[in-house]
C-alpha positions, -999 to +999 in steps of 0.1 A: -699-207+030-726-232+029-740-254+006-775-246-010-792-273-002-786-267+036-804-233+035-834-245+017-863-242+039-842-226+068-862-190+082-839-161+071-830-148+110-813-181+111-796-181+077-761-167+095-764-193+122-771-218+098-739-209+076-719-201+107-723-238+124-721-255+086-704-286+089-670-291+065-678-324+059-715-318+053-707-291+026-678-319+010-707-341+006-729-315-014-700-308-034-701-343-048-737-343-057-755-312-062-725-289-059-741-253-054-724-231-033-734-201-012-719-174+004-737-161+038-733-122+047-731-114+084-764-099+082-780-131+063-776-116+028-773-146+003-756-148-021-752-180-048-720-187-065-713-199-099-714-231-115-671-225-116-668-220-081-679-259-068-641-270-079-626-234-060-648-238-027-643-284-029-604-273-031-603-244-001-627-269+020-601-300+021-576-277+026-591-259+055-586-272+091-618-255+107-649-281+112-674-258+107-677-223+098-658-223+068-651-180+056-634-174+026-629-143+000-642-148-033-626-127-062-646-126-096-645-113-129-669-103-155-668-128-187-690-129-219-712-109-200-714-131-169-698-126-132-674-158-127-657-166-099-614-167-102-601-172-070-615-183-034-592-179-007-600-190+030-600-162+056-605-161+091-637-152+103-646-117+118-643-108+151-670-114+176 
């Protein structure tokens, strides 16, 4: 997990080191100013969350104990046409 403005202008081959070495309190700070969230595929796949999900991922971020390299599982659900996210849960990153 990684806030936006910390991929913008970053190569895609380093998009997954980018998000993997993202600073907790760097992404804290975005969440109190621009406050868009992104999720980071191992592969580098991108992909933006919703407007709903800055107070879900602010939440699991003060909660979490890991400085950097934040994982979580995002659950969503389709409303008035839209994808929105409902839960975000912290999970431990994959192996290796």
């Amino acid at each position: 997990m990684v806030d936006v403005d910390c991929l913008r202008g970053c190569p895609r081959a380093a998009v997954s080191h980018r998000a993997a070495g993202h600073l907790r309190a760097c992404a804290l700070a975005a969440g109190f100013s621009a406050g868009a969230y992104a999720l980071v595929a191992p592969g580098g796949t991108v992909h933006v969350l919703d407007h709903r999900a800055t107070q879900l991922v602010l939440w699991a971020l003060w909660r979490s104990t890991r400085e950097a390299g934040v994982w979580v599982r995002v659950e969503r659900q389709e409303r008035d046409g839209r994808m929105e996210t409902v839960r975000l849960t912290e999970v431990d990153p994959p192996p290796g």
